[in-house]
C-alpha positions as CSV (number, residue, x, y, z in Angstrom):
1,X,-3.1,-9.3,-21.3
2,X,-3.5,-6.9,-18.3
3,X,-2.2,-3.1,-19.3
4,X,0.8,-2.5,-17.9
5,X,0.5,1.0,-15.4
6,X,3.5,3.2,-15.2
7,X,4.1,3.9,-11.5
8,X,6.0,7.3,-11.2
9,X,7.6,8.3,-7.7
10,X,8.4,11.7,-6.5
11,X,10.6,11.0,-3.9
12,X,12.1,8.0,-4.9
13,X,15.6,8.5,-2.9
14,X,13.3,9.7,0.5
15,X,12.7,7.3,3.5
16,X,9.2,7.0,2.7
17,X,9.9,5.1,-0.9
18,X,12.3,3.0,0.5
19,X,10.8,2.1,3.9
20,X,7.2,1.9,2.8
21,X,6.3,2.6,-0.9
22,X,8.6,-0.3,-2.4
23,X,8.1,-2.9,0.3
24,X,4.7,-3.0,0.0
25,X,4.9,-3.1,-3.8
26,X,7.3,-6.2,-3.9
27,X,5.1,-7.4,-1.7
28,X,1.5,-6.4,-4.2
29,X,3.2,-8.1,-7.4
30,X,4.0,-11.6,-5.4
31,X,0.2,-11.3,-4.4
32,X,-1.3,-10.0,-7.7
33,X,1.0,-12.2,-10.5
34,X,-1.2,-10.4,-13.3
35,X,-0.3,-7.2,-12.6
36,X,1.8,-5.3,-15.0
37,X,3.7,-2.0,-13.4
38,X,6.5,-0.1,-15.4
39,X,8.6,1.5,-11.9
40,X,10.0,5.1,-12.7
41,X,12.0,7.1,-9.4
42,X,12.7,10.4,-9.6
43,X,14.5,12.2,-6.6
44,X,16.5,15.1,-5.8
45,X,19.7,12.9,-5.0
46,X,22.3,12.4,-7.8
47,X,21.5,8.3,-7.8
48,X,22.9,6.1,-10.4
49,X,21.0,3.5,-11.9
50,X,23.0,1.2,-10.2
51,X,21.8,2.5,-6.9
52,X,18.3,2.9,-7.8
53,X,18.0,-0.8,-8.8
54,X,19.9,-1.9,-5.6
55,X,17.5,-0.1,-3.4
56,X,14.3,-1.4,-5.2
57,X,16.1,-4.9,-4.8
58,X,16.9,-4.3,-1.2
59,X,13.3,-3.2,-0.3
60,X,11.6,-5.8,-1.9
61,X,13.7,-8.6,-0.3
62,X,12.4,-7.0,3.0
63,X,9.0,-7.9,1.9
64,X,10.1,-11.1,1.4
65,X,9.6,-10.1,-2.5
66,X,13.2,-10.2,-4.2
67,X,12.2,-12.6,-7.0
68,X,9.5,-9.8,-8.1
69,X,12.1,-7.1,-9.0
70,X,12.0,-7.9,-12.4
71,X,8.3,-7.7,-12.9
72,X,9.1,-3.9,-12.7
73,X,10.9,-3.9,-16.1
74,X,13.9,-2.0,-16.6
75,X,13.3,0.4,-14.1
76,X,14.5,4.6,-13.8
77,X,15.7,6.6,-11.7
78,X,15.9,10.7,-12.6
79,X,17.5,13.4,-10.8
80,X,14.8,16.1,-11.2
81,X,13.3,18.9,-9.4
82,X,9.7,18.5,-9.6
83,X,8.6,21.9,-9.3
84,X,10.6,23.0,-12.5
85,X,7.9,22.5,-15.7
86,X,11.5,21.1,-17.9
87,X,12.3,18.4,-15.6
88,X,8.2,17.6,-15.2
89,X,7.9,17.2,-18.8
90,X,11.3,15.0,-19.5
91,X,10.0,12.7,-16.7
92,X,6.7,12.5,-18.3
93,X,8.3,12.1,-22.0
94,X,7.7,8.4,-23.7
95,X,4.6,7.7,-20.6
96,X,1.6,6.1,-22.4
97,X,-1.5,4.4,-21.1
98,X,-2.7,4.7,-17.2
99,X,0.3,6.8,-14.7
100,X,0.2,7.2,-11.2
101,X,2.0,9.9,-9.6
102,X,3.2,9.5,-6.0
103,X,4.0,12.4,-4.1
104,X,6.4,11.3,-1.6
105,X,7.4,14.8,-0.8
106,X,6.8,17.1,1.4
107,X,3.5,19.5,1.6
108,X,5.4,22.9,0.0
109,X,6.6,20.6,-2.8
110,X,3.8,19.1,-3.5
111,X,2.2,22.4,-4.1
112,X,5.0,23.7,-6.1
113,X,5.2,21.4,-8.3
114,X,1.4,21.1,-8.9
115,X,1.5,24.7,-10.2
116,X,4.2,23.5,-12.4
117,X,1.9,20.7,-13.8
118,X,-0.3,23.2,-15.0
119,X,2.0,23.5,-17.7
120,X,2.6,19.9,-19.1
121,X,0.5,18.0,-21.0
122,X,-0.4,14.8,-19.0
123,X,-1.6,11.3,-20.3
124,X,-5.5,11.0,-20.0
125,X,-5.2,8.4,-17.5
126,X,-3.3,9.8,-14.7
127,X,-3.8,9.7,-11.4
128,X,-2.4,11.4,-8.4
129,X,-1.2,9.7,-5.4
130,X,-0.2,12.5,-2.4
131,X,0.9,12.1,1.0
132,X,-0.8,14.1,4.1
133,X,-0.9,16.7,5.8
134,X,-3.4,18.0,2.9
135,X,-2.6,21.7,3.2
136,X,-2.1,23.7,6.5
137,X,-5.3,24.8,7.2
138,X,-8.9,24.7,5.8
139,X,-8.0,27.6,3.8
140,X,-4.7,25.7,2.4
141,X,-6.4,22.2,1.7
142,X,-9.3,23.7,-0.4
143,X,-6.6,25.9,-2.7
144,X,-4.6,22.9,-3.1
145,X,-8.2,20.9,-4.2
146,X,-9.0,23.6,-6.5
147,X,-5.2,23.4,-8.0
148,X,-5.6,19.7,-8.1
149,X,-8.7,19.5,-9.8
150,X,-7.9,21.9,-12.2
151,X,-5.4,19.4,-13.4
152,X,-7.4,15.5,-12.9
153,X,-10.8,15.3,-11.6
154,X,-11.4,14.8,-8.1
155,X,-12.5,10.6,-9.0
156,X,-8.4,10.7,-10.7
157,X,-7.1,11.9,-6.8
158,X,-5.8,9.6,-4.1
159,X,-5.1,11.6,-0.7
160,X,-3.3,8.9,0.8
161,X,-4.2,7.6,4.7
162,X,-2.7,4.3,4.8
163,X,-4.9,3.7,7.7
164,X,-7.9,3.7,5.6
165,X,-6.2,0.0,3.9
166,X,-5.9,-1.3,7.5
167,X,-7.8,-4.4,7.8
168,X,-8.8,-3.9,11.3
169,X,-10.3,-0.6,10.5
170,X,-12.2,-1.9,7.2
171,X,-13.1,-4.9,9.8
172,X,-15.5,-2.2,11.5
173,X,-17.6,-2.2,8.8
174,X,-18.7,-5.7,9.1
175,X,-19.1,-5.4,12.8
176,X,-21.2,-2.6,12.7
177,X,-23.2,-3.6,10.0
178,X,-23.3,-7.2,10.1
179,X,-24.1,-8.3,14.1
180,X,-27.7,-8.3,15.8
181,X,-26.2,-7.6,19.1
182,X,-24.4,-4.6,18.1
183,X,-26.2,-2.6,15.2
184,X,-28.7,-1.8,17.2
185,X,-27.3,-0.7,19.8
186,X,-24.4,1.6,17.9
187,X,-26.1,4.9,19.1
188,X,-26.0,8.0,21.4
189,X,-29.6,5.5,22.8
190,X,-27.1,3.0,24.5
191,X,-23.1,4.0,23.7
192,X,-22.1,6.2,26.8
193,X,-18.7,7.4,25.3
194,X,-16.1,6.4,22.8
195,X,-12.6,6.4,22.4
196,X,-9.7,5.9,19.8
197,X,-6.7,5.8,20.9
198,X,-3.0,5.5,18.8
199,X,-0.1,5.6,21.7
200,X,3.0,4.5,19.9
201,X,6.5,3.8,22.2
202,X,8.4,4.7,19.4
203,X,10.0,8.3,19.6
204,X,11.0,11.0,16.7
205,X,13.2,8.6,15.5
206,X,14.6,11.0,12.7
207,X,11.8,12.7,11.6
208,X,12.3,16.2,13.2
209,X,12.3,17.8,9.8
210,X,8.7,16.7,9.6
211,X,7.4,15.9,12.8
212,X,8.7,19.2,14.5
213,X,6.1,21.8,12.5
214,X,3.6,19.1,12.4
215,X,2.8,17.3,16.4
216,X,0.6,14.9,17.2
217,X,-2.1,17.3,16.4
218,X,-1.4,16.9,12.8
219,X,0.2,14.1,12.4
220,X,-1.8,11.5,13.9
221,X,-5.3,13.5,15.1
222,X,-6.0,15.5,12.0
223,X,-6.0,12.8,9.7
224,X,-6.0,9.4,11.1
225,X,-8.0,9.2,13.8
226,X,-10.5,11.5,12.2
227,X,-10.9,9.3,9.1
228,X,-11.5,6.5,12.3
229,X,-14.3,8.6,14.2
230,X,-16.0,8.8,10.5
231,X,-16.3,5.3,10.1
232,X,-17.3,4.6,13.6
233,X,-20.1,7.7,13.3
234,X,-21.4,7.3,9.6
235,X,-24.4,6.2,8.5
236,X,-24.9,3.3,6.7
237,X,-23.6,3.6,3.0
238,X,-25.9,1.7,0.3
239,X,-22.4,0.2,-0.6
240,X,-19.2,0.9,-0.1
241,X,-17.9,2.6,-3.7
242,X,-16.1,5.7,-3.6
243,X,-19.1,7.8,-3.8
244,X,-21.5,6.0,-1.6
245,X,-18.5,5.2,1.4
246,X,-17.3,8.6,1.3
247,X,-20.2,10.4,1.2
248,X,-21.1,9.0,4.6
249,X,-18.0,9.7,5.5
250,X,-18.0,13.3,5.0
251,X,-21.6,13.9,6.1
252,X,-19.9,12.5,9.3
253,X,-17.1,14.9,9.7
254,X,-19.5,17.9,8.0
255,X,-21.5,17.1,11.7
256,X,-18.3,16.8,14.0
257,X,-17.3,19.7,16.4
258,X,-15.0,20.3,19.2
259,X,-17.4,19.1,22.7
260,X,-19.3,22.0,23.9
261,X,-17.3,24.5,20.8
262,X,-14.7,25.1,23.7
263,X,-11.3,23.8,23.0
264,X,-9.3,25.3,26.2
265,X,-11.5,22.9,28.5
266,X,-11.6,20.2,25.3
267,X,-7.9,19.9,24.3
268,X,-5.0,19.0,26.0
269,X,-1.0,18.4,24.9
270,X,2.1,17.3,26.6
271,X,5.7,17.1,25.4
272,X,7.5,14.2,26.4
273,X,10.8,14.7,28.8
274,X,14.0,12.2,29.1
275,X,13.0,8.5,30.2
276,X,13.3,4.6,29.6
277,X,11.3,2.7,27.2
278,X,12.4,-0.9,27.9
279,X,16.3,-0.6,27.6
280,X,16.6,2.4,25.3
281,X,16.8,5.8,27.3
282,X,15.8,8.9,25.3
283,X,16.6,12.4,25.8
284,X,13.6,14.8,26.3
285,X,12.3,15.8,22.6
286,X,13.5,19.4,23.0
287,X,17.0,17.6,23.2
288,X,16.8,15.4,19.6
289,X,18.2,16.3,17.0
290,X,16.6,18.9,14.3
291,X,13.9,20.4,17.1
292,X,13.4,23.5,18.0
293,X,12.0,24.1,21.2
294,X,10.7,27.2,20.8
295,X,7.9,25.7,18.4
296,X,6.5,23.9,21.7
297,X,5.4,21.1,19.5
298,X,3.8,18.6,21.4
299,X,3.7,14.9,21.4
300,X,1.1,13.7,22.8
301,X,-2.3,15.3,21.6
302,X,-6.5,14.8,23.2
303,X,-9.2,16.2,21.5
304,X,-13.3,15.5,22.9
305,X,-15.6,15.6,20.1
306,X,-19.2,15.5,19.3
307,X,-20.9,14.4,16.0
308,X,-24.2,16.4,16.6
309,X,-26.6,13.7,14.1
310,X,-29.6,12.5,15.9
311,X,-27.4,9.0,16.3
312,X,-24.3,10.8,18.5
313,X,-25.7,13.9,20.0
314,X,-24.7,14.0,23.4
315,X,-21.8,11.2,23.1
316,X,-18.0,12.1,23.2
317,X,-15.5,11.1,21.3
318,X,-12.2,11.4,22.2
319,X,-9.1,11.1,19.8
320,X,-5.6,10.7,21.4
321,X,-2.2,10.3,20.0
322,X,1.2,10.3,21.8
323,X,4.7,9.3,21.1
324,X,7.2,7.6,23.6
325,X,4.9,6.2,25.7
326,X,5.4,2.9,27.9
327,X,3.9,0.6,25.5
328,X,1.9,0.5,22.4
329,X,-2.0,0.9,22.8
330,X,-3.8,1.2,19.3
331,X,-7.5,0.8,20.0
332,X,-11.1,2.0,20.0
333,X,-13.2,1.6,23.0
334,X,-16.9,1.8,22.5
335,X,-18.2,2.1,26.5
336,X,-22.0,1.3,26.8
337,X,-24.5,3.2,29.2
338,X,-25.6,1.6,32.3
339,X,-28.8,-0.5,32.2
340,X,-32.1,0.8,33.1
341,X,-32.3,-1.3,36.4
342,X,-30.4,-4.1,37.9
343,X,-32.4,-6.3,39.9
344,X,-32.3,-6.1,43.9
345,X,-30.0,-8.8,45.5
346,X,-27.9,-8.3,42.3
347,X,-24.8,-6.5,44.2
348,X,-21.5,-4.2,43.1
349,X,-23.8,-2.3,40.5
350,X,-21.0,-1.5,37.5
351,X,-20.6,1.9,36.1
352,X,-21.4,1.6,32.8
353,X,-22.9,-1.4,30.5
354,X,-19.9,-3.4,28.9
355,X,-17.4,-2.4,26.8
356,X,-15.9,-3.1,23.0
357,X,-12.5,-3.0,22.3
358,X,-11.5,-3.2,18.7
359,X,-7.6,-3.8,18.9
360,X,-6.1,-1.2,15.6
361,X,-2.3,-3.4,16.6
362,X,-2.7,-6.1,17.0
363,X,-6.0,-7.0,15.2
364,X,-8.3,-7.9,18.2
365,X,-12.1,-7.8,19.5
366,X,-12.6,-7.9,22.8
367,X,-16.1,-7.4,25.0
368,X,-16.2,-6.6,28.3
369,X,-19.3,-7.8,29.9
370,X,-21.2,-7.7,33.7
371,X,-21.5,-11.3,34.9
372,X,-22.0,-13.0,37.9
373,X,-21.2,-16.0,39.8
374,X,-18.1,-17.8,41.7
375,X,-17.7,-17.9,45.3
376,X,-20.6,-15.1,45.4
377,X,-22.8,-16.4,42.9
378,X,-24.9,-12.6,43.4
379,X,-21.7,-10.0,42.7
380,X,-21.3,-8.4,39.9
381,X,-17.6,-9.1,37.8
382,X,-16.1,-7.9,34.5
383,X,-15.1,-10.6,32.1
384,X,-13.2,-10.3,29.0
385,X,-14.4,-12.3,26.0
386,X,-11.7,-12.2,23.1
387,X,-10.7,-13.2,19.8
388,X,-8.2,-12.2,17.2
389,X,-9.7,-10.8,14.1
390,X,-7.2,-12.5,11.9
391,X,-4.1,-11.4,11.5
392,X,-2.9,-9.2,8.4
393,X,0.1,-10.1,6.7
394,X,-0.1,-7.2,4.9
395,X,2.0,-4.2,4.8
396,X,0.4,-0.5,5.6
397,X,1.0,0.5,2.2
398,X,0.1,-2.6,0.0
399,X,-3.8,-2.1,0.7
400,X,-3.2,1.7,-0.2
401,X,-0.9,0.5,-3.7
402,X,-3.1,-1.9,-4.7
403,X,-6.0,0.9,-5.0
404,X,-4.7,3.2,-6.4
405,X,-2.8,1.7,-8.8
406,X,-6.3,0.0,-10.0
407,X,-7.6,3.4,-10.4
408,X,-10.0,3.2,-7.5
409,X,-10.3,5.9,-4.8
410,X,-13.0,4.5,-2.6
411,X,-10.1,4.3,0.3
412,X,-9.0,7.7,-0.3
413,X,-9.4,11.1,1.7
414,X,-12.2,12.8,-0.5
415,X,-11.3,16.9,-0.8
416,X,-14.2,17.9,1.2
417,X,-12.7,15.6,3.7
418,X,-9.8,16.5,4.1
419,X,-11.1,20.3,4.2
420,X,-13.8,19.3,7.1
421,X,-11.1,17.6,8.7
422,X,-8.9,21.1,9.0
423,X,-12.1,22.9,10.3
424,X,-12.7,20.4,13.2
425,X,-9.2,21.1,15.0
426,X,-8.2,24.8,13.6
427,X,-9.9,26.2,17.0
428,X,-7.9,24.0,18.9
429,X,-4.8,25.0,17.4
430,X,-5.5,28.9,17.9
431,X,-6.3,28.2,21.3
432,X,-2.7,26.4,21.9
433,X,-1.2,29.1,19.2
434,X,-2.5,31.8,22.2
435,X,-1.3,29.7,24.6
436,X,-4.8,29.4,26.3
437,X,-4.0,25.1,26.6
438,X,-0.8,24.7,29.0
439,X,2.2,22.3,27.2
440,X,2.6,20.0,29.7
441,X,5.4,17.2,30.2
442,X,5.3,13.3,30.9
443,X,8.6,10.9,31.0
444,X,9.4,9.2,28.2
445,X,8.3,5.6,29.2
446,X,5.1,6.5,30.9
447,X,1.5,6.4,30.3
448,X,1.6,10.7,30.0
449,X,1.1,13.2,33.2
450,X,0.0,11.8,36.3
451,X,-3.3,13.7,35.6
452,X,-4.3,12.6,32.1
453,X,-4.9,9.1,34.0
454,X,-8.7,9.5,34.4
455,X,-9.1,9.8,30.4
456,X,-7.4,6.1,30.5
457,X,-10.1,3.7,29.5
């Protein structure tokens, strides 16, 4: 019979439990039958039982996943304060055989109560489970590593990026490695420039509290589309364990810099003003609720990189992010160099060699290619050849639950990682901390200022 693992939440009465930890676990037990999970909450908020059980029920019929709410057992829920050492140790009284701890708290409290753990004796099977940002700076991430590991070994710690699980991006392994026309080709020898992109149209929506002291910098740059340029730039891995994966991984961040190590000419950020997105008008951010303008956080983030290996010298990468923008666009865009020489009589010579999309939402491939033909059977046209990649039903966090709660970290943010990944952007955030990069604004609605449009691919 499977052992049953005891699935502890920090954080069970926050948004994040309800609108993304316990969906996607409803959802993991209807796909995995065998799997045995005890369900223990344990929240700030003076819940009753009652309440705790309705809102497990309630976010697993979301998931389409009601008739699995028993396959929890008789779940808990505690009122606790997780950074007191007595509260830690009642929550970890009775706990036997394999625990994961989710930190679905904030940064400071995650910190907190980790220096409380030092205190209380945990089960030798524990694991930890914690939400980014992964510190404040480079300085902050590698204290909180050495606190961590002084509790579990690094192998026992899951730094959570849900985009990590996304299908789409674990679908770039098997289009770099596994295609003739493109491994070959997936160098600084042929690629001209790349680009990942996450524009979202959805706005703070709430999260001021967070979002406000964090930006697009942080939020989305820092660690997301990072962890993307690493698997885009690494080096083959001799398989994809959570040594072997992530040490390519790392050895591609270890390698990444800011383009030219100038981040006023290589950074830019905006602020989004009032506008329409479809039929919902928004107030300018400074407006919402919970934000304080005087932090100038922005909203909409670029970065230029370069990943100086002898693969991507010379290539940039740049990583964008922005919130209330006209429509969703969540892609990566691999442009290829020009070719050597297009024959004569061959007219409307194209700028660059072709391009690959790979769609991040929805889950698509597309290649742009140079062809000829038609009425003018001699010029030169772009055409779009397309295809879905298969569509996920999957939820963000089911991927990321089902790892973890096997024990395995191979999708997780490695602690040198998450340290490298500090070290890339803290030069850009001095710059805009000394206001060397202007804040500038865009409409809510739009694609961001007028003259962002020539970094639009």
């Amino acid at each position: 019979m499977p052992k049953t693992t005891t699935f502890l939440i920090f954080g069970a009465s926050g948004d994040l439990t309800s609108r993304l930890l316990l969906p996607a676990l409803g959802q993991l037990l209807k796909r995995e039958p065998d799997r045995q999970v005890a369900l223990r909450g344990a929240g700030t908020d003076a819940w009753t039982a009652r309440r705790w059980k309705d809102a497990v029920h309630d976010a697993f019929a979301s998931a389409d996943a009601a008739d699995m709410v028993d396959r929890v057992g008789d779940t808990t829920y505690t009122q606790a304060d997780i950074t007191k050492v007595s509260d830690l140790k009642k929550l970890l009284d009775g706990v036997e055989g394999s625990l994961v701890m989710y930190f679905a708290v904030p940064p400071a409290v995650t910190v907190a109560a980790c220096d409380a753990l030092q205190k209380v004796t945990l089960p030798d099977d524990t694991l930890f489970a914690l939400e980014k940002p992964f510190g404040g700076d480079e300085a902050g991430a590698r204290e909180l590593n050495e606190t961590l590991t002084s509790l579990v070994p690094e192998d026992r710690i899951f730094r959570v990026d849900h985009f990590l699980g996304r299908p789409t991006l674990l679908n770039i392994l098997g289009v770099r490695f596994a295609n003739r026309l493109i491994e070959p080709v997936w160098s600084a020898d042929h690629v001209q420039s790349v680009l990942v992109r996450y524009d979202e149209s959805l706005a703070l929506e709430g999260r001021a509290r967070y979002y406000d002291k964090a930006g697009a910098m942080v939020d989305m740059i820092q660690s997301h589309l990072l962890q993307v340029l690493a698997v885009l730039a690494m080096e083959e891995p001799v398989d994809l364990d959570e040594i072997d994966l992530r040490d390519a991984k790392s050895a591609a961040l270890r390698a990444t810099h800011i383009w030219d190590d100038n981040p006023v000419r290589n950074s830019r950020r905006a602020r989004y003003t009032a506008g329409t997105i479809g039929e919902r008008t928004l107030p300018s951010y400074v407006e919402e609720e919970g934000v304080d303008p005087s932090r100038e956080t922005e909203t909409l983030a670029e970065i230029v990189c370069e990943v100086r290996t002898s693969r991507w010298a010379g290539v940039p990468f740049t990583l964008r992010s922005g919130k209330a923008m006209g429509e969703k666009n969540a892609e990566i865009v691999v442009t290829f160099k020009p070719v050597r020489h297009i024959p004569d009589g061959l007219t409307g010579a194209p700028s660059d060699g072709g391009l690959l999309r790979i769609g991040l939402s929805p889950d698509r491939i597309e290649i742009e290619l140079n062809v000829n033909g038609g009425d003018d059977p001699f010029a030169l046209r772009r055409e779009s050849l397309s295809t879905g990649i298969g569509k996920s039903t999957l939820l963000a966090y089911t991927e990321v639950l089902s790892q973890l709660l096997d024990g395995d970290v191979a999708l997780s943010v490695r602690a040198d990682a998450a340290e490298e990944c500090w070290r890339i952007i803290q030069p850009v955030l001095d710059a805009w901390g000394r206001g060397q990069v202007p804040l500038e604004d865009y409409p809510a609605g739009s694609t961001g200022p007028t003259e962002w449009a020539t970094s639009q691919v």
